[in-house]
C-alpha positions as CSV (number, residue, x, y, z in Angstrom):
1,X,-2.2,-12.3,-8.9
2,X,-1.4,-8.6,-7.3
3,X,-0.5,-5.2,-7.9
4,X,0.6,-2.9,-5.6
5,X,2.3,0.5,-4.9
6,X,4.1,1.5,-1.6
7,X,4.7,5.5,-1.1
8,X,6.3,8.0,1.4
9,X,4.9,11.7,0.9
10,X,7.9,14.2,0.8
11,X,5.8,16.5,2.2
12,X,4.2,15.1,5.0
13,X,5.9,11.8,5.9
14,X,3.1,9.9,5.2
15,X,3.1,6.4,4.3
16,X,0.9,4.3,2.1
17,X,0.2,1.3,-0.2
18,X,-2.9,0.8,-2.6
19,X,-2.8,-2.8,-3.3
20,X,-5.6,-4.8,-5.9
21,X,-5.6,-8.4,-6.8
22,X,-7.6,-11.2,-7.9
23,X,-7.4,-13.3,-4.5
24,X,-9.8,-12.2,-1.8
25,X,-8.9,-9.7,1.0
26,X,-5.6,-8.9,-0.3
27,X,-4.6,-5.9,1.7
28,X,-5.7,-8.2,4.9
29,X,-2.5,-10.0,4.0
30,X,-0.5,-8.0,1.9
31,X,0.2,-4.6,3.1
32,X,1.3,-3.1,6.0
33,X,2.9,0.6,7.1
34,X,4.2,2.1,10.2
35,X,4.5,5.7,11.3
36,X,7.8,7.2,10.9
37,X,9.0,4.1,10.1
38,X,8.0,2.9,6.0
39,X,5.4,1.3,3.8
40,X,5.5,-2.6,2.8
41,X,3.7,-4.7,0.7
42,X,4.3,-8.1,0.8
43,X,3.0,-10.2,-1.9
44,X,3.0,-13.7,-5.0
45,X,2.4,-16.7,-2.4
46,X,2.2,-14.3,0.2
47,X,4.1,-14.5,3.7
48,X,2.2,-11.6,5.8
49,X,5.1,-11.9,8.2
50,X,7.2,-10.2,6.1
51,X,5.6,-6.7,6.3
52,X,6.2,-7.0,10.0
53,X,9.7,-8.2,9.6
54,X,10.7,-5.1,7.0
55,X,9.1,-2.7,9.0
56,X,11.0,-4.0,12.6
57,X,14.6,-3.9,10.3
58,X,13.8,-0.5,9.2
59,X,12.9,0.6,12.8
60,X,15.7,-0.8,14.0
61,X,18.0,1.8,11.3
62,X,17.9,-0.2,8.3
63,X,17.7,1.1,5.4
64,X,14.7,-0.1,2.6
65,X,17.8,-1.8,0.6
66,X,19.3,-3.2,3.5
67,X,15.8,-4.5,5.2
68,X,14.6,-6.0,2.0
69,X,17.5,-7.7,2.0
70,X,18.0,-9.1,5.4
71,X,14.2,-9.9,5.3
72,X,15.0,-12.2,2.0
73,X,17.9,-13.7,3.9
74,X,15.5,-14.9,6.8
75,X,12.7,-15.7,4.7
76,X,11.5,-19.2,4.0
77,X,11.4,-20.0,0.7
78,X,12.5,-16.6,-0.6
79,X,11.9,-17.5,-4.2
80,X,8.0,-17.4,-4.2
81,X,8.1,-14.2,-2.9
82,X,7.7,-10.8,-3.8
83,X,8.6,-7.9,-1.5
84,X,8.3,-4.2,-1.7
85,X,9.7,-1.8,0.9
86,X,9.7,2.4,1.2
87,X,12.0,4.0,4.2
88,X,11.4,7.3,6.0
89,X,14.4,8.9,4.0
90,X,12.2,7.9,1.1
91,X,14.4,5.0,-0.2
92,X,12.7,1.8,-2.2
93,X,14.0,-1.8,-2.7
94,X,12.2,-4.5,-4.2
95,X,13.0,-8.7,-3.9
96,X,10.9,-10.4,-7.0
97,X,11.5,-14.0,-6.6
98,X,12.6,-16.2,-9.3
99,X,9.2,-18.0,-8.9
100,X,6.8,-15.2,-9.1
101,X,3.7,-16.1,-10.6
102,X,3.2,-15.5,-14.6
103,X,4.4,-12.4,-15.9
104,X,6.6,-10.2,-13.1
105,X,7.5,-6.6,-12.8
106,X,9.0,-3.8,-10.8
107,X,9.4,-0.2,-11.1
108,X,10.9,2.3,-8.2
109,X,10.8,6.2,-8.2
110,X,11.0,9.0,-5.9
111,X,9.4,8.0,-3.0
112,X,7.9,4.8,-4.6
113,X,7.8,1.1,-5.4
114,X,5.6,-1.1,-7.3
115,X,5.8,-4.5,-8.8
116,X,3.4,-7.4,-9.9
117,X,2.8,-10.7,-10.4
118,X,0.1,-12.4,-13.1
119,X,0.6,-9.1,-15.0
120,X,-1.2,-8.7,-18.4
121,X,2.4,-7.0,-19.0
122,X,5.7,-5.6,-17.9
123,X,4.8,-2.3,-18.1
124,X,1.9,-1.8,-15.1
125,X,4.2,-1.0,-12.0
126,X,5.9,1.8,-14.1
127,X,2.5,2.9,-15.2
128,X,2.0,3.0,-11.9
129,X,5.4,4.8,-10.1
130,X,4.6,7.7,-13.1
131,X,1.3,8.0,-12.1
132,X,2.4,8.4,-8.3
133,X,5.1,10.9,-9.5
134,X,2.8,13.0,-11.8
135,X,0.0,13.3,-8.7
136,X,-0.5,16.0,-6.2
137,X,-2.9,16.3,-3.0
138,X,-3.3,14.2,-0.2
139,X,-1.4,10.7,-0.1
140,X,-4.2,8.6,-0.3
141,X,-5.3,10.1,-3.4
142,X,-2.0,9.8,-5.1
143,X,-2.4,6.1,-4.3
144,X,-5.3,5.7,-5.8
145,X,-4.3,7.6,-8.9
146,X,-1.4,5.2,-9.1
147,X,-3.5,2.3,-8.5
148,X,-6.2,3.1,-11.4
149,X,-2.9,3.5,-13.9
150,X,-1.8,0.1,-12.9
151,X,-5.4,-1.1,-13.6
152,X,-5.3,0.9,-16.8
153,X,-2.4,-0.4,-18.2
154,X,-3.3,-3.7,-18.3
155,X,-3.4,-4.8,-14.7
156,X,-3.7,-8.6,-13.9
157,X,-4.1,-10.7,-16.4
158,X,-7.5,-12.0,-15.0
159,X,-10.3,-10.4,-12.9
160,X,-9.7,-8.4,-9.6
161,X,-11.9,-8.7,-6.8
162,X,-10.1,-7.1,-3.9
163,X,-8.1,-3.8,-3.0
164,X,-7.1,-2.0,-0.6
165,X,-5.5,1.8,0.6
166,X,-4.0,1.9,4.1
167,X,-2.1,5.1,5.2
168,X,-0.1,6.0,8.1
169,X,0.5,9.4,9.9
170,X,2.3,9.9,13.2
171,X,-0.1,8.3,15.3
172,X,0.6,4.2,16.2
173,X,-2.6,3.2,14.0
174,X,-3.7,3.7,10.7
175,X,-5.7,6.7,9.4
176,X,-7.0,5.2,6.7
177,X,-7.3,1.5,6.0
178,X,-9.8,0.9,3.4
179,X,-10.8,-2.5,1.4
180,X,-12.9,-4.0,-0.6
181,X,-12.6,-7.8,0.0
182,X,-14.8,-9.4,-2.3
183,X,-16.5,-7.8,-5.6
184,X,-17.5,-9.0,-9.1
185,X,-17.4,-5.3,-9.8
186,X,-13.9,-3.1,-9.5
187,X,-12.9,-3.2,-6.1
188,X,-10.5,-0.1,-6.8
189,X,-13.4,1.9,-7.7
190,X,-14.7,0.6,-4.2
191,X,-11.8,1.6,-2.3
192,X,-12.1,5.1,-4.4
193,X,-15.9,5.5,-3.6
194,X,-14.6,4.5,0.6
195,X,-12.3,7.2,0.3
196,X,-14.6,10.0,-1.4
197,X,-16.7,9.5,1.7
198,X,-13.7,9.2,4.5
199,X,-11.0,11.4,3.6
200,X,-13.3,14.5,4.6
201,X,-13.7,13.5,7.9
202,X,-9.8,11.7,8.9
203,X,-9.2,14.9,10.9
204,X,-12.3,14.5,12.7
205,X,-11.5,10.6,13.5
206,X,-8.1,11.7,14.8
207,X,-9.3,14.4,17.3
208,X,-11.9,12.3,18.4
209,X,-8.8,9.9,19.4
210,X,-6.8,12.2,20.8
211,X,-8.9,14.8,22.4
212,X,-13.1,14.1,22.4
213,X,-13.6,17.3,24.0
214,X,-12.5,19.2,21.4
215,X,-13.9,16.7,18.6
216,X,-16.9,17.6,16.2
217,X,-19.9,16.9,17.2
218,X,-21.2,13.2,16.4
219,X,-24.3,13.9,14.4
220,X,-26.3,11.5,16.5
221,X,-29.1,11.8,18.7
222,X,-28.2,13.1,22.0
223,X,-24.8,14.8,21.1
224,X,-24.7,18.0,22.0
């Protein structure tokens, strides 16, 4: 039903996940990331209130290890989920439970996670973890590289319709949280075509946030 990658730039401190599926909205439910803090993806008979859960335990000290596991322990119904967690030191930790839907994976790296249910076979979330790992430039596009290798290899085993890219970067809110709910088309080549047109201008969002005076002008009428 859903693959998905959580990653912690080295360089930066970045966090992300790029996330695709066949259910609608899927990174509405499915993925969440704090500053400082890690990346979570949450996911197979989803529980949203998981991503806030293993992101609290890993602000709290936990490691991804030790939050992944604290957050299966209070879980309900543990065994239908799947759970994948990145820490600020760069750690990974992954809970696949022993009812995950169809075929099941999970592959961690440096810096990385990624697992799947409804696979079209075992081998997507490494696909995808390699493809993180071979990347360079911003974040956002190593997710998407590692998201187009999941699809690539195989992917889900049916159609996907949804994806999304969220990253986070020192500031309490996302600078980039991009979906595509909804498309009979690829919605990772959506997300892509979102980002193409957004990642030039994240520095211009950001000032705007924290300093309009300073921000570029608007391009509207009136601005001056």
């Amino acid at each position: 039903m859903t693959f998905s990658l959580v990653a912690r730039c080295a360089d930066t401190g970045m966090f992300g996940v790029a996330i695709a599926s066949s259910s609608p909205a899927v990174a509405a439910r499915c993925a969440h990331a704090r500053a400082g803090v890690g990346a979570v993806a949450t996911q197979n008979v989803t529980d949203p209130a998981l991503g806030p859960l293993a992101l609290d335990l890993m602000q709290g000290g936990l490691s991804a290890p030790e939050a992944v596991a604290e957050a299966r322990r209070r879980a309900r119904f543990p065994e239908y989920r799947q759970l994948l967690a990145v820490d600020a030191a760069g750690r990974t930790a992954i809970h696949s439970g022993r009812r995950a839907l169809g075929i099941w994976a999970e592959a961690q790296g440096p810096d990385a996670a990624a697992g799947g249910n409804l696979l079209s076979g075992p081998g997507v979330p490494q696909a995808m973890v390699a493809a993180f790992a071979a990347s360079r430039g911003h974040l956002g596009d190593r997710l998407l590289a590692a998201l187009r290798a999941g699809r690539d290899a195989g992917g889900e085993a049916g159609p996907v319709h949804s994806a999304g890219l969220l990253v986070v970067d020192r500031l309490s809110w996302p600078v980039a949280d991009l979906r595509c709910d909804w498309t009979e088309a690829c919605p990772i080549e959506a997300v892509a075509a979102a980002w193409a047109v957004y990642a030039p201008q994240i520095a211009a969002y950001v000032q705007r946030a924290l300093d309009p005076r300073a921000a570029p002008a608007y391009g509207v009428p009136g601005d001056e």
